[in-house]
Legacy VTK file of the C-alpha trace (Angstrom):
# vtk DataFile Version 3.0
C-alpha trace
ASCII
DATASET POLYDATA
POINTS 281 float
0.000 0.000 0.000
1.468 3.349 -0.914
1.639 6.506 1.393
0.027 9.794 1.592
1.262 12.263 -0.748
1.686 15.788 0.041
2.800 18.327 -2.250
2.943 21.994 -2.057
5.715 24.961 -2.808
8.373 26.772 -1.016
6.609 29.422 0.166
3.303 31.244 -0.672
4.139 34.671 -0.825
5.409 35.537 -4.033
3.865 38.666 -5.710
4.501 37.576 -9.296
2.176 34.429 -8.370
-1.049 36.768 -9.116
-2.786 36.776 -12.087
-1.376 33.260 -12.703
-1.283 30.764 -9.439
-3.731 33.700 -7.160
-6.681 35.825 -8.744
-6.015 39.117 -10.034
-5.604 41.343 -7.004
-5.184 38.908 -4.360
-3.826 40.915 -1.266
-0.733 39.685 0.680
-2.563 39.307 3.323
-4.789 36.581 2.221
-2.349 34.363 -0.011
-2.260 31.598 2.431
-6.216 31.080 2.729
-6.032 30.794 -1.264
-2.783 28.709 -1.084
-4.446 26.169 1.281
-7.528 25.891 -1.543
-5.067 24.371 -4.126
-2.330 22.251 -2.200
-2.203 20.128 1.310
1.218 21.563 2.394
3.316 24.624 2.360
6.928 24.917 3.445
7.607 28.196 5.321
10.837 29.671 4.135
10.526 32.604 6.325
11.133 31.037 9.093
15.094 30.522 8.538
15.523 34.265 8.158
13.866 35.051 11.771
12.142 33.321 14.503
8.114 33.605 13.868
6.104 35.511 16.733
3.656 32.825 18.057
0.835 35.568 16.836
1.494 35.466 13.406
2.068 31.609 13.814
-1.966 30.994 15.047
-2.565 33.101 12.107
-1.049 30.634 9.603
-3.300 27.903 11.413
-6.688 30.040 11.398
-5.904 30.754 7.745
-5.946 26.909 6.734
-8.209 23.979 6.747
-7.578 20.765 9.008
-5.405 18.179 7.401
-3.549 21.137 5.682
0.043 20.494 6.923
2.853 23.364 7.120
6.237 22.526 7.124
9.136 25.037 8.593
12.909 25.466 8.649
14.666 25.658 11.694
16.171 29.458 11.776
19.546 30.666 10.465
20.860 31.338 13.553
20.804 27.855 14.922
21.706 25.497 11.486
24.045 28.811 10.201
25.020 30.868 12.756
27.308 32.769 10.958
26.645 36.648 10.401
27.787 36.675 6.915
28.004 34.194 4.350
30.144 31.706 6.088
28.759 29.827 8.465
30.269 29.695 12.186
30.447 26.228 12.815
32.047 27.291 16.710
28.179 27.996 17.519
25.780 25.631 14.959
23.837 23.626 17.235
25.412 24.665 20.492
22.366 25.140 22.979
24.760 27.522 24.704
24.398 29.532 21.620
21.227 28.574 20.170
19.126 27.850 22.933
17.091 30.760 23.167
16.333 30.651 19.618
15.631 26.637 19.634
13.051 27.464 22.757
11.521 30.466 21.092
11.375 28.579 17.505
9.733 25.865 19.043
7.006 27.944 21.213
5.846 29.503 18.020
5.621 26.358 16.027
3.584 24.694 18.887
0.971 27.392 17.645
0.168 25.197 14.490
-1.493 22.785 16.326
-2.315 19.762 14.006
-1.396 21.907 10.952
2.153 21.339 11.924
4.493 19.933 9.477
7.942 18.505 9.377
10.682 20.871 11.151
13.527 21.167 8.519
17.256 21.544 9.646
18.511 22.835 6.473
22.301 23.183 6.586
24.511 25.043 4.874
27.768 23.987 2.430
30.260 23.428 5.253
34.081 23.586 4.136
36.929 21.903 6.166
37.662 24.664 8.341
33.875 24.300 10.011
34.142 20.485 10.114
36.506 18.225 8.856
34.273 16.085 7.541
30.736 13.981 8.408
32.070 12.467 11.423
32.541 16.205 13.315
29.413 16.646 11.831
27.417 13.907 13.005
29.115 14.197 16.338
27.252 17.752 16.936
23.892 16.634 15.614
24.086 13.817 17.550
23.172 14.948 21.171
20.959 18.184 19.004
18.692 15.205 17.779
18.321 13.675 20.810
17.455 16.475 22.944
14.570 17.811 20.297
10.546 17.247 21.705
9.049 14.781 20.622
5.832 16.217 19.145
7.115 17.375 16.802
8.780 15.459 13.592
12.105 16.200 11.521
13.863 16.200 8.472
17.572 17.116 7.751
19.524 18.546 5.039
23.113 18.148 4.350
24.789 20.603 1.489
28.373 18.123 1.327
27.401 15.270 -1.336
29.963 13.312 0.746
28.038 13.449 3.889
25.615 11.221 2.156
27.146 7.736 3.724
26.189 5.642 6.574
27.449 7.350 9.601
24.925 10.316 8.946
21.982 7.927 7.833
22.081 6.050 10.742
21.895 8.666 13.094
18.795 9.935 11.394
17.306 6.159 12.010
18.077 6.168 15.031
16.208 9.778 16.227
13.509 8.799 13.610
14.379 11.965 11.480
13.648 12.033 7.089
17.287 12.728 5.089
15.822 15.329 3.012
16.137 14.570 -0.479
17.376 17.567 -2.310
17.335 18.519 -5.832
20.254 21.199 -6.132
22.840 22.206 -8.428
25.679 20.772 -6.644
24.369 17.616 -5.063
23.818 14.198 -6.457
20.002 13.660 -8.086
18.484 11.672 -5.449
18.029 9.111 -7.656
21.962 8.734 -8.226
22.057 8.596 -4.171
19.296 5.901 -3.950
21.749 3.369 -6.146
24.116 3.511 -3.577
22.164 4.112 -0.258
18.766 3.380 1.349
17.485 7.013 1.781
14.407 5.917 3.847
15.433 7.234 7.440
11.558 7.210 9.358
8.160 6.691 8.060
8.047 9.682 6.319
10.206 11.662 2.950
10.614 14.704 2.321
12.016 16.186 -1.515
12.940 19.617 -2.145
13.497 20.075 -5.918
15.432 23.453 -5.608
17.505 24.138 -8.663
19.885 26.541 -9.842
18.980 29.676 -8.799
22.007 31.590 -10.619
20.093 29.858 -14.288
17.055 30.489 -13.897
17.317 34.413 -12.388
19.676 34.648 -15.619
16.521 33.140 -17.909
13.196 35.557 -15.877
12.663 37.709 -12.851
9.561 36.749 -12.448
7.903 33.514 -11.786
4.877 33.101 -12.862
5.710 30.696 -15.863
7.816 27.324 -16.630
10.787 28.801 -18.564
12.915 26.002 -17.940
12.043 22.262 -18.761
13.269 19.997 -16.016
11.354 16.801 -17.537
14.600 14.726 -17.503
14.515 15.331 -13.611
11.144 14.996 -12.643
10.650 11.695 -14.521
13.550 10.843 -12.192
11.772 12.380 -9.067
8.575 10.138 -10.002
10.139 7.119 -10.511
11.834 7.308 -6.854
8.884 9.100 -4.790
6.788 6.525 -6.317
9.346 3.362 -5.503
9.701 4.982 -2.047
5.988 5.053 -1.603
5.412 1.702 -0.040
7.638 2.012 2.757
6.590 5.506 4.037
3.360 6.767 6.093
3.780 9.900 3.921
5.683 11.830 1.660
6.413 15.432 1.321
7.536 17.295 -1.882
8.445 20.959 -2.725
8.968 22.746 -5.253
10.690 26.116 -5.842
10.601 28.660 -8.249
13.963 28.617 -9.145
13.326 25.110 -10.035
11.815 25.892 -13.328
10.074 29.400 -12.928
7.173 28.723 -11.627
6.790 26.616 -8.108
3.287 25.377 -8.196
3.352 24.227 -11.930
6.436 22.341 -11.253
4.726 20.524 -8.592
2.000 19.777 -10.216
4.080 18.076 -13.064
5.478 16.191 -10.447
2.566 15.033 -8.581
0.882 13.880 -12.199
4.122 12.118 -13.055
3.980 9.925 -9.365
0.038 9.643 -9.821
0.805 8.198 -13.186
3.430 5.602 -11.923
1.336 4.936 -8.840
-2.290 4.657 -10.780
-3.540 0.658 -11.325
-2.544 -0.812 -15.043
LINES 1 282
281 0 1 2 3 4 5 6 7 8 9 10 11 12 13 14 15 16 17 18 19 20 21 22 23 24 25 26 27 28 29 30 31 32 33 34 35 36 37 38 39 40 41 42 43 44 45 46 47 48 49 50 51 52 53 54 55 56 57 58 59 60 61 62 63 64 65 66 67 68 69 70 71 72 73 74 75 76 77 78 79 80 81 82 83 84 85 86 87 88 89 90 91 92 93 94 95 96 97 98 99 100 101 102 103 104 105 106 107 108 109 110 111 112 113 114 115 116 117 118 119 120 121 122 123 124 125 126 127 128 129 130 131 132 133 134 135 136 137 138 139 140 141 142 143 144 145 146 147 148 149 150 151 152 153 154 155 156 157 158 159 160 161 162 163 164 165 166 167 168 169 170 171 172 173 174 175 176 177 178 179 180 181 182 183 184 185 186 187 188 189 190 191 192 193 194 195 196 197 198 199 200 201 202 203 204 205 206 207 208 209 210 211 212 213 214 215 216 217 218 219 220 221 222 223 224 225 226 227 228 229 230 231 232 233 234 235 236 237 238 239 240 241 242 243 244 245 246 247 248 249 250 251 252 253 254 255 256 257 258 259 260 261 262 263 264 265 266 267 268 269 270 271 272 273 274 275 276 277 278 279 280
């Protein structure tokens, strides 16, 4: 029996969404009420650049329907840390440095209620000078996993394509946490990854089909149409959401506008190319 699939966009606020995804003259204000008419799930970007008040958190639930699921990323300052560019790797995950954002990150996602989603720990690219390598790395998530509530579920997402190996997949076993399956300029296609490792971590996955922002900002500035044709990697996508299926409760999948140009037609292609694998011959 195959899982629930959820699919939805990275983000909901974009401006150059209306006329084409929202009505003409669709206010900021009521984007995510629409949003929640056309897809189950949302992933809130926003919440990496600043911890959410718990205020405007409630008002993401009261905006959406039950069994609408919203899915956040854990803020800068805890997977990042860094004030510029580079990440400071003396401070990622460090409750002495993060703590107060961890507790006040988590408050305001408690808000969702049962709209909440999977918490994403999206890292950054992190050279040798932050961590010589996975095992560093694994060594600091480590006790970070294990401390985390319960309630709530998680993903991760690693930004070295050699972190992908067994010391990182079995910690995320063993804490019941989703590798996040990321579609990204510099990292492995998922599907290269699933020839050489079982990517199935918990009972749920979660895909991000991100891109390359650099082509497609070179190819629009606005997103509000496909202007890049990424059928070559969604078949892909399909084939492995679909073979992953069985052994999941659910499965979560993304798509960004620098993916193509335009986030919710890209996951739509997506979801028609899983149905289509998935439908009864």
């Amino acid at each position: 029996m195959n899982g629930r699939f959820l699919y939805g966009t990275s983000s909901w606020s974009e401006s150059s969404w209306v006329g084409s995804f929202y009505p003409s003259g669709t206010k900021a204000a009521d984007m995510l009420g629409v949003y929640a008419t056309r897809f189950e799930t949302v992933e809130a970007d926003n919440t990496y650049y600043r911890v959410p008040a718990p205020a405007l958190v409630r008002g993401w639930r009261a905006r959406t329907p039950a069994g609408f699921r919203l899915a956040s990323k854990f803020p800068r300052s805890i997977v990042h840390a860094g004030e510029g560019q580079k990440p400071d790797a003396t401070k990622v995950l460090v409750r002495d440095h993060v703590g107060r954002d961890l507790d006040h990150y988590l408050e305001s996602m408690r808000e969702l209620g049962d709209r909440a989603g999977p918490l994403v720990l999206q890292f950054p690219y992190f050279d040798r000078a932050a961590f010589t390598g996975v095992g560093p790395f694994v060594d600091r998530l480590a006790p970070f996993l294990a401390a985390l509530p319960k309630e709530f579920r998680y993903a991760v997402e690693v930004r070295n394509k050699a972190w992908i190996q067994p010391a990182l997949l079995d910690l995320l076993r063993a804490h019941e946490t989703a590798l996040v399956l990321v579609d990204l300029a510099y990292m492995p296609h998922p599907a290269d990854l699933a020839r050489e490792h079982d990517l199935v971590t918990t009972d749920f996955t979660y895909a991000r089909l991100i891109g390359d922002r650099k082509k497609i900002d070179a190819l629009t500035q606005r997103f509000d149409r496909i202007v890049l044709d990424q059928t070559p990697s969604l078949e892909r996508w399909a084939e492995l959401l679909a073979g992953l299926s069985p052994r999941v409760r659910e499965t979560y999948a993304y798509a960004n506008n620098h993916y193509a140009g335009h986030g919710p037609e890209s996951i739509r292609d997506l979801a028609r190319r899983v149905q289509e694998r998935l439908a009864p011959d």
